[in-house]
KOLLUM-794584 format. One record per atom (N, C-alpha, C): atom name; x, y, z; residue number from 1. Coordinates in steps of 0.2 Angstrom, whole numbers. Example, Ala and Ser with C-alpha at 12.3 -4.5 7.8 and 13.67 -1.06 7.14 Angstrom:
<sites>
<'N', <66, -28, 39>, 1>
<'CA', <62, -22, 39>, 1>
<'C', <66, -16, 39>, 1>
<'N', <64, -11, 35>, 2>
<'CA', <68, -5, 36>, 2>
<'C', <64, 0, 39>, 2>
</sites>
This chain:
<sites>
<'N', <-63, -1, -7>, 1>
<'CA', <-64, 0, 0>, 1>
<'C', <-64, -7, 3>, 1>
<'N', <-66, -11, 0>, 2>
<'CA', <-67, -19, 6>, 2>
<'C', <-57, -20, 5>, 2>
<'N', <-55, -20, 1>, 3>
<'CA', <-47, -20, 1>, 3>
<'C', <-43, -15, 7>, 3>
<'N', <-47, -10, 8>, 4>
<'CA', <-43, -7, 14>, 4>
<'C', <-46, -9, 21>, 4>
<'N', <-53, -11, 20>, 5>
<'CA', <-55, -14, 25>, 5>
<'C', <-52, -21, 27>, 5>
<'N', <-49, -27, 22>, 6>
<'CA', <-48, -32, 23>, 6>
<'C', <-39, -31, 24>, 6>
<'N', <-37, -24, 20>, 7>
<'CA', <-29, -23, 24>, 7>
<'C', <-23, -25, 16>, 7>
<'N', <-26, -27, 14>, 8>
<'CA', <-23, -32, 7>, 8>
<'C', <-25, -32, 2>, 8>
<'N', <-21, -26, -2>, 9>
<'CA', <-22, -25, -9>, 9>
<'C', <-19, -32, -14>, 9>
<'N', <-21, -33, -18>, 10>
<'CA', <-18, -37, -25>, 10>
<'C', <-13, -32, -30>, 10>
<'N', <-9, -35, -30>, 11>
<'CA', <-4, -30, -35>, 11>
<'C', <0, -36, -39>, 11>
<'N', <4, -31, -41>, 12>
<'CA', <10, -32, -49>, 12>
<'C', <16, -28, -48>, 12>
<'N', <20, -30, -48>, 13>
<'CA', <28, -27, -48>, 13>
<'C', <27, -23, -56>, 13>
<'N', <27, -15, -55>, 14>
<'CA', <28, -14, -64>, 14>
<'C', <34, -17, -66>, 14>
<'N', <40, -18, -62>, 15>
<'CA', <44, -21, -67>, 15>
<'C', <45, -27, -68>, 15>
<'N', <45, -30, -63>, 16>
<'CA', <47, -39, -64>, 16>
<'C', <41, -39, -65>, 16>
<'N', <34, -39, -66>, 17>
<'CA', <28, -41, -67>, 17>
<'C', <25, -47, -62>, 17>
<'N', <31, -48, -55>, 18>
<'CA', <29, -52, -50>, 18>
<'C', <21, -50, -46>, 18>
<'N', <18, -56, -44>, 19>
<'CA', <12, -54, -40>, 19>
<'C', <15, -51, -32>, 19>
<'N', <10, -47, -32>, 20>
<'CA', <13, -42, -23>, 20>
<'C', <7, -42, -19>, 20>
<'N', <9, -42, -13>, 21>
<'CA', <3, -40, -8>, 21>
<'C', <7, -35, -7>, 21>
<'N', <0, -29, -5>, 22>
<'CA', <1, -23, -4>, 22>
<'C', <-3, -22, 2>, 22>
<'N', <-1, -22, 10>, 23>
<'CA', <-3, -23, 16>, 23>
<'C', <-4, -17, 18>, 23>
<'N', <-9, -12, 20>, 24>
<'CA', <-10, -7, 21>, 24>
<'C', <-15, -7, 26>, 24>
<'N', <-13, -7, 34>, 25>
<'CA', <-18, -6, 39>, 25>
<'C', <-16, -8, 44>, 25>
<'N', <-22, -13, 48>, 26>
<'CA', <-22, -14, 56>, 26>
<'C', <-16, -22, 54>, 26>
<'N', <-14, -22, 48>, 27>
<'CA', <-8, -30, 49>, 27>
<'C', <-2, -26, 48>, 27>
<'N', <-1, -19, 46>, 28>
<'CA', <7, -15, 45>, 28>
<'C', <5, -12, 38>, 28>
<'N', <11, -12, 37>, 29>
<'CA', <12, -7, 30>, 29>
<'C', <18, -9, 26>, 29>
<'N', <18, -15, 21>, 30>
<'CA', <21, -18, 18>, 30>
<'C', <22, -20, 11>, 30>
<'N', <25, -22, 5>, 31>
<'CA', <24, -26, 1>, 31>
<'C', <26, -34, 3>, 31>
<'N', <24, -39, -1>, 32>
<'CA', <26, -45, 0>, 32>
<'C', <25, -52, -6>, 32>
<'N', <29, -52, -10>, 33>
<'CA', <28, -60, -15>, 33>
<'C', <27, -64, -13>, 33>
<'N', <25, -66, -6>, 34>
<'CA', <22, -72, -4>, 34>
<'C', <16, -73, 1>, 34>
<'N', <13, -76, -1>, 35>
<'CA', <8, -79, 6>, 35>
<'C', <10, -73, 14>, 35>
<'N', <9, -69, 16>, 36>
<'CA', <13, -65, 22>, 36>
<'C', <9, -68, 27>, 36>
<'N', <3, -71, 26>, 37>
<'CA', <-4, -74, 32>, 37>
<'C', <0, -81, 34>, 37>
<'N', <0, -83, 28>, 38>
<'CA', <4, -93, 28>, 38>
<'C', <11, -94, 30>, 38>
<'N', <13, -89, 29>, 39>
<'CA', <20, -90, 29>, 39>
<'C', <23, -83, 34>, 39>
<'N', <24, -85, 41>, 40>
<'CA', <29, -79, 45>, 40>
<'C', <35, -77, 42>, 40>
<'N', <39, -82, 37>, 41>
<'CA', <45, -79, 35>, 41>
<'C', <45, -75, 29>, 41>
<'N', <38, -73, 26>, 42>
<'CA', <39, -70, 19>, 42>
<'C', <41, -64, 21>, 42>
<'N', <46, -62, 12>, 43>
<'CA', <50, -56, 14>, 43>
<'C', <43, -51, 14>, 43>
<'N', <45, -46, 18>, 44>
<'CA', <40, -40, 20>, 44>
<'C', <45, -33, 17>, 44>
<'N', <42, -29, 12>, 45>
<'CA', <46, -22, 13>, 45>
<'C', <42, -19, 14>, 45>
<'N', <45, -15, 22>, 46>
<'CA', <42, -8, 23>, 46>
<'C', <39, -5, 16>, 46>
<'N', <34, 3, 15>, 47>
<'CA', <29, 4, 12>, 47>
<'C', <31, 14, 16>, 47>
<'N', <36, 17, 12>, 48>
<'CA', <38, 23, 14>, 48>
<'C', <31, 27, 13>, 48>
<'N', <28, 32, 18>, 49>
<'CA', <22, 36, 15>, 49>
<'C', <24, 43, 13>, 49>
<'N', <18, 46, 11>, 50>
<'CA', <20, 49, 6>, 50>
<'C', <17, 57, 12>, 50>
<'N', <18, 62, 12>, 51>
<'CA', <17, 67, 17>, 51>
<'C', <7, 70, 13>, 51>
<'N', <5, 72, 17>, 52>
<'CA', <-1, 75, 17>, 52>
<'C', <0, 78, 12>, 52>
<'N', <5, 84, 10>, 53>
<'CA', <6, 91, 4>, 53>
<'C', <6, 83, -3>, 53>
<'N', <9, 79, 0>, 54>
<'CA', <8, 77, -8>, 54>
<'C', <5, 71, -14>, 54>
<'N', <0, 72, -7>, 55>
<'CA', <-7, 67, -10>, 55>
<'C', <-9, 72, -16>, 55>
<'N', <-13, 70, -21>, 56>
<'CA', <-16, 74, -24>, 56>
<'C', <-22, 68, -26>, 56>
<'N', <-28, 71, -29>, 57>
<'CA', <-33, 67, -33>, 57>
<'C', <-39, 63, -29>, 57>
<'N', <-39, 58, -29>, 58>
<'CA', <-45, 55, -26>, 58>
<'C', <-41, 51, -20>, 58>
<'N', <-35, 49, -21>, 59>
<'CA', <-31, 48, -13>, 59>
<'C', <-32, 53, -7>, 59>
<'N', <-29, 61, -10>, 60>
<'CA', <-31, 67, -8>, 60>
<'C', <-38, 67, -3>, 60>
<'N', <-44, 67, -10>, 61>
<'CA', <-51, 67, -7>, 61>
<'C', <-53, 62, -2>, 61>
<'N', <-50, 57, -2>, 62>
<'CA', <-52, 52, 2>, 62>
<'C', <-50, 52, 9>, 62>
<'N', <-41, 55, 10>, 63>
<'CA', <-39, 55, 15>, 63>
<'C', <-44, 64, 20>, 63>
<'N', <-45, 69, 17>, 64>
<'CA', <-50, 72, 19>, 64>
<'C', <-55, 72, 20>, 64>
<'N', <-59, 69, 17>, 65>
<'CA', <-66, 66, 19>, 65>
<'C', <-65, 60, 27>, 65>
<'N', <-58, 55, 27>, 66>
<'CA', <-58, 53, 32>, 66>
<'C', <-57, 56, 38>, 66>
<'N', <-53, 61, 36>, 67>
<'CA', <-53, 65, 43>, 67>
<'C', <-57, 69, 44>, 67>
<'N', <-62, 71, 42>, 68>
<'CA', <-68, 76, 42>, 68>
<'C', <-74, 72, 46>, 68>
<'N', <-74, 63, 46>, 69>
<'CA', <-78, 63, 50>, 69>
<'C', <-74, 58, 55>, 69>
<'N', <-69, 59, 57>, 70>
<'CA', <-65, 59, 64>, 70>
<'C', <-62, 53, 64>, 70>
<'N', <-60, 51, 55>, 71>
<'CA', <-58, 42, 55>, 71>
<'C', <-51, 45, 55>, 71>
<'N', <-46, 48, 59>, 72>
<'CA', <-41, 51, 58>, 72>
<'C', <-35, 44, 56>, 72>
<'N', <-37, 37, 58>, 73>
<'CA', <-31, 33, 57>, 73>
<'C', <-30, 29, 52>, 73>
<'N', <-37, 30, 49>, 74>
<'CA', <-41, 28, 42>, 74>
<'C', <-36, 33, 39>, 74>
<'N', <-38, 40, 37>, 75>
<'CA', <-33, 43, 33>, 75>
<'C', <-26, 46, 33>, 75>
<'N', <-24, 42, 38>, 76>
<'CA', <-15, 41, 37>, 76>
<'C', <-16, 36, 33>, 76>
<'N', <-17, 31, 31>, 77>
<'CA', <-20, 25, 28>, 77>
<'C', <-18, 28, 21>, 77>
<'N', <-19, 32, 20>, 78>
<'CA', <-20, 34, 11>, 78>
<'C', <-14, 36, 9>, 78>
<'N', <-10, 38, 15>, 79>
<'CA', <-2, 39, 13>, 79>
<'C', <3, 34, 12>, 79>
<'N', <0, 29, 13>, 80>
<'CA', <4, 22, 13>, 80>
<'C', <3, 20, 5>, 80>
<'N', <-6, 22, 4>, 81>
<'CA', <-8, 16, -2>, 81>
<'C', <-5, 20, -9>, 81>
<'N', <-1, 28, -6>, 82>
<'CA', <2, 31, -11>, 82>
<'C', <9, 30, -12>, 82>
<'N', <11, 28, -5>, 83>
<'CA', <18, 28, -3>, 83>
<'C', <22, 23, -9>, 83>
<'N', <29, 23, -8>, 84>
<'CA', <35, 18, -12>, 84>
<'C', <39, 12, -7>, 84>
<'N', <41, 7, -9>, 85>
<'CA', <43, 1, -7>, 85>
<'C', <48, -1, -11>, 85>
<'N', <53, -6, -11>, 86>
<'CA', <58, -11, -14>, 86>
<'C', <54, -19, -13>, 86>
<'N', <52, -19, -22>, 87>
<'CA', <49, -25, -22>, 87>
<'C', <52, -29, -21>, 87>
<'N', <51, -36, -16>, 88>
<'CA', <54, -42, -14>, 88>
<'C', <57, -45, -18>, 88>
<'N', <57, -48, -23>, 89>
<'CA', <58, -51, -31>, 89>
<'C', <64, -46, -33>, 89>
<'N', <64, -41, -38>, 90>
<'CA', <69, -39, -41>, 90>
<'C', <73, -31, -38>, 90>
<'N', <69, -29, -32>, 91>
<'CA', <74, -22, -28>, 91>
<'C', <73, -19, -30>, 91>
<'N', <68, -17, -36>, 92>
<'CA', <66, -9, -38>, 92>
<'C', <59, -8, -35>, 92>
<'N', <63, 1, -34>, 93>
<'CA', <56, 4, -30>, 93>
<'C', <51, 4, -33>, 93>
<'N', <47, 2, -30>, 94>
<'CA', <38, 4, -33>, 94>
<'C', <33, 9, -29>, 94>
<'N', <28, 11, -33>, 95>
<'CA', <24, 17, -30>, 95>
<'C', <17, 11, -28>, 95>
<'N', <16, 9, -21>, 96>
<'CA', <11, 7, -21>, 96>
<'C', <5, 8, -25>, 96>
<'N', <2, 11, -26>, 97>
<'CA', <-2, 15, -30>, 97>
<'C', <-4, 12, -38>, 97>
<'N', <3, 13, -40>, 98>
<'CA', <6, 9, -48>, 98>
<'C', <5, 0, -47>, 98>
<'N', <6, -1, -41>, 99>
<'CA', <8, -10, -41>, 99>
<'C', <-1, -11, -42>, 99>
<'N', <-4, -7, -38>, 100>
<'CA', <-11, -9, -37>, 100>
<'C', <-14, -9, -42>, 100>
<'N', <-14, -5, -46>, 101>
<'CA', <-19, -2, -50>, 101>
<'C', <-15, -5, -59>, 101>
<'N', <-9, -10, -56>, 102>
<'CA', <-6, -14, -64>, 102>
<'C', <-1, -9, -69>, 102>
<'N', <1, -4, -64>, 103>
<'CA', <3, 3, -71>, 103>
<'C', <9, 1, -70>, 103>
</sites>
């Protein structure tokens, strides 16, 4: 949670095994190989979310718990951290989720 609170997860490209910012919140909805705070020009890709039907698991649980007590902008939030991107480095789509978690 402090990671969705501070907006930027730590990740990993599964395939190029590049380091990625995974930006999920009140700074956008992005991947990025670079510094994206230090540097205005770092490449940014959009972060496609993923629809309500098809959260499942503890993303699932989390996004309705958020909405249950009225943090409704919070759990859009969990569609992103599911959602897919075109890593900056090598073009292949990634499942947020996968970059974050190292898979």
């Amino acid at each position: 949670m402090d990671h969705l609170v501070d907006g930027e997860f730590p990740g990993q490209c599964p395939s190029c095994k590049e380091f990625i910012y995974v930006v999920v919140g009140q700074y956008g909805f992005f991947i990025a190989n670079e510094d994206w705070v230090r540097n205005a020009a770092a490449k940014r890709m959009p972060i496609t979310r993923v629809t309500p039907s098809e959260l499942d698991g503890i993303p699932r649980w989390l996004q309705q718990s958020a909405g249950q007590v009225g943090q409704q902008e919070l759990a859009d939030w969990f569609e992103y951290l599911v959602g897919t991107a075109t890593c900056p480095r090598c073009g292949t789509e990634i499942n947020a989720r996968d970059a974050i978690l190292g898979e």
